[in-house]
C-alpha positions in Angstrom: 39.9 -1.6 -14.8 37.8 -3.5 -12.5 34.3 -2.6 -11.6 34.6 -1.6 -8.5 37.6 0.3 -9.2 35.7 2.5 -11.8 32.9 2.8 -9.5 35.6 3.8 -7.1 37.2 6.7 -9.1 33.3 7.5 -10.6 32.5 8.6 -7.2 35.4 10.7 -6.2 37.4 7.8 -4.5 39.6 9.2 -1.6 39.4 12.5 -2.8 35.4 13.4 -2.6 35.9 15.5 0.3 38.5 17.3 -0.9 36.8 18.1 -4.4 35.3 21.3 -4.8 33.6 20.0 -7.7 31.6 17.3 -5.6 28.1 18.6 -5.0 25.7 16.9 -3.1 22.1 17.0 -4.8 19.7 19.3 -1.7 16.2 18.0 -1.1 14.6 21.8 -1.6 16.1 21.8 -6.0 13.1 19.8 -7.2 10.1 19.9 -9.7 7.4 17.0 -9.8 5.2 17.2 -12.5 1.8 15.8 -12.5 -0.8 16.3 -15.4 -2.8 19.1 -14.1 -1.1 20.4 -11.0 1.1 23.5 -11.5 4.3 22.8 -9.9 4.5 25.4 -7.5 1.4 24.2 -5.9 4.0 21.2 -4.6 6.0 21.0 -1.8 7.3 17.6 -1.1 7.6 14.6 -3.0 9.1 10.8 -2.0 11.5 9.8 -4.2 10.5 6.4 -6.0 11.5 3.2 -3.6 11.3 -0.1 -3.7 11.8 -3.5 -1.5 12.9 -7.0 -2.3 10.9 -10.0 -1.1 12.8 -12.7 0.4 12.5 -16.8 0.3 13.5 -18.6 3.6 14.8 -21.9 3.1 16.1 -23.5 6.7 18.4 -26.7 6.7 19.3 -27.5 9.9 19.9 -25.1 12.6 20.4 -22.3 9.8 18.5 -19.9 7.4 19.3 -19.1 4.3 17.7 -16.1 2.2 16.9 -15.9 -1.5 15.8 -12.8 -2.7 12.5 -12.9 -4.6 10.2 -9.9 -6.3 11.2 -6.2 -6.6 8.1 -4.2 -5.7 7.7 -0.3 -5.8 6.5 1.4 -3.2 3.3 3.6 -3.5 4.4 7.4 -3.7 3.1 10.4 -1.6 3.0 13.9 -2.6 2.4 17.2 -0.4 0.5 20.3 -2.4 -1.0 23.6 -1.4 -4.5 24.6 -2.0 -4.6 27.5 -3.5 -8.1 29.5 -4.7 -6.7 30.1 -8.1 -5.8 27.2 -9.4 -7.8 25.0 -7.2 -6.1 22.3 -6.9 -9.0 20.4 -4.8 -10.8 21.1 -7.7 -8.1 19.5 -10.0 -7.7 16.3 -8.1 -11.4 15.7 -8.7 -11.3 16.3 -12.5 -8.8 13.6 -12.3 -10.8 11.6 -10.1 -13.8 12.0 -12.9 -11.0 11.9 -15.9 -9.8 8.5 -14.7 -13.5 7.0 -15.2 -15.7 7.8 -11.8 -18.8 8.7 -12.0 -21.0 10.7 -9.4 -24.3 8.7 -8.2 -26.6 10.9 -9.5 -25.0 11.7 -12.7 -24.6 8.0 -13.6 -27.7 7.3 -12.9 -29.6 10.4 -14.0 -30.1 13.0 -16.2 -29.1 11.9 -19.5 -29.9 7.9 -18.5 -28.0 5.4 -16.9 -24.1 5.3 -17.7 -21.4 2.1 -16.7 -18.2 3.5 -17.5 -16.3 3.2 -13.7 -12.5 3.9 -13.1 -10.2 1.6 -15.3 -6.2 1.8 -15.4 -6.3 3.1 -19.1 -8.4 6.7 -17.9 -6.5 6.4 -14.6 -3.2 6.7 -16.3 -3.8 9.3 -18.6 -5.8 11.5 -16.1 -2.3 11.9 -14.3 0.1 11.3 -17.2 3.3 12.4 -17.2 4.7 11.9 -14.0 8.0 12.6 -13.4 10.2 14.6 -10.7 13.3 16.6 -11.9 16.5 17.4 -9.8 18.3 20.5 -10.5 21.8 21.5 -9.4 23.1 24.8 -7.9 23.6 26.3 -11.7 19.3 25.5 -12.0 20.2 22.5 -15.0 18.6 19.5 -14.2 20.9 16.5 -12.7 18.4 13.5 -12.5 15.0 13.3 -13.7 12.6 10.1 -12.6 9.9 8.7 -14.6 6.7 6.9 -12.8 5.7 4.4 -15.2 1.5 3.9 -15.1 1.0 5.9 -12.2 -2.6 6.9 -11.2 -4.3 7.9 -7.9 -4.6 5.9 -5.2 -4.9 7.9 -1.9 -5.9 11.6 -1.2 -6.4 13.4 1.7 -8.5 16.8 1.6 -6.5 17.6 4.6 -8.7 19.7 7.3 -10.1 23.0 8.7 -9.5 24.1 12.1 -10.0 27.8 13.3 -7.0 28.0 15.7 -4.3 27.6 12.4 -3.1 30.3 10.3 -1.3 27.0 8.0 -1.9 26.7 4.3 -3.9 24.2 3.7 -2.6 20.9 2.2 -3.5 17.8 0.7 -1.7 14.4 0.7 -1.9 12.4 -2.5 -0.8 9.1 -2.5 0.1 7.4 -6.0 0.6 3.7 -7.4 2.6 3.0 -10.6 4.2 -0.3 -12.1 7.7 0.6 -11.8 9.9 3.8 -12.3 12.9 4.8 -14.7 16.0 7.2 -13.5 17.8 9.7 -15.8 20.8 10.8 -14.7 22.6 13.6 -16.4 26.1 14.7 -15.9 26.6 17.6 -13.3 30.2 19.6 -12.6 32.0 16.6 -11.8 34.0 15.0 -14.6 33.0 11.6 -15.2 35.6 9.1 -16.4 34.4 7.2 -19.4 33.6 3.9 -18.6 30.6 1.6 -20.0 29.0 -0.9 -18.0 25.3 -1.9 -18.2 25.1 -1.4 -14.2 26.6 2.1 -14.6 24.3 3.3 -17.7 22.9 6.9 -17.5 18.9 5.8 -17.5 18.2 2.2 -15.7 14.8 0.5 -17.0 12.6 0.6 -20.1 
């Protein structure tokens, strides 16, 4: 069987539409976990993306393209603010886990102290990071892992007397790269083996 012809009949082929046992994965059946956070405090998540640099080489009157590095994007995340937990109060625990230091209690009280934010303190202040998918029987169907992810962005969000809103913060995070579990659902997957095709894709 070719590849394509496996990747044909691994997505339903001709028949998806017909096939009751075809379920699309729904943006609201999701879980992201980040050290500290409580997951219900979160209400919206990017999925992990990336882009392709390209090489232009012109001969001519044409251009030709070579594709060069694969970056990942930086990831944003949407979270209440409840009073209990506080999760403004959280994020700057982090802030302070990952290696900052307020000006006054670096250089005060107990004496002057150097330690400032390094990648080692900012991964494990937010470690593990990972989002989980979940079908309509509540199992989970795909589960993606930020690999040395740490803060990089967060917005407070604001006050404002004529809103009756929740208020929310905006966190933007950078990581090296991320991994993708996928775990069979209802549809029956035919075997097949092909290192494109494999259940988890990285590290």
């Amino acid at each position: 069987m070719s590849t394509f012809a496996a990747i044909n009949e691994l997505i339903g082929g001709d028949t998806f539409w017909s096939n009751a046992n075809s379920e699309p994965k729904r943006k609201y059946r999701f879980t992201f976990d980040i050290a500290g956070l409580p997951v219900w405090t979160i209400t919206k998540v990017d999925r992990p993306s990336f882009e392709i640099s390209e090489t232009k080489h012109v001969f001519y009157n044409h251009s030709f393209y070579y594709p060069g590095r694969l970056e990942w994007k930086q990831l944003k995340f949407t979270t209440v603010d409840p009073i209990q937990p506080d999760s403004a109060g959280i994020l700057m625990k982090m802030a302070n886990a990952s290696g900052y230091k307020f000006p006054d209690k670096q250089f005060g009280g107990i004496g002057y102290q150097y330690k400032s934010l390094n990648k080692v303190d900012s991964v494990a202040a937010t470690s593990p990071v990972t989002i989980t998918a979940y079908g309509a029987a509540g199992r989970p169907v795909e589960i993606w892992t930020l690999r040395n992810a740490f803060l990089r962005d967060v917005s407070m969000g604001d006050y404002d007397y004529e809103s009756q809103d929740m208020l929310k913060m905006d966190i933007t995070l950078r990581y090296d790269w991320a991994t993708i579990h996928s775990i069979g659902g209802r549809a029956e997957i035919p075997e097949y083996t092909d290192p494109i095709l494999d259940s988890e894709i990285g590290p």
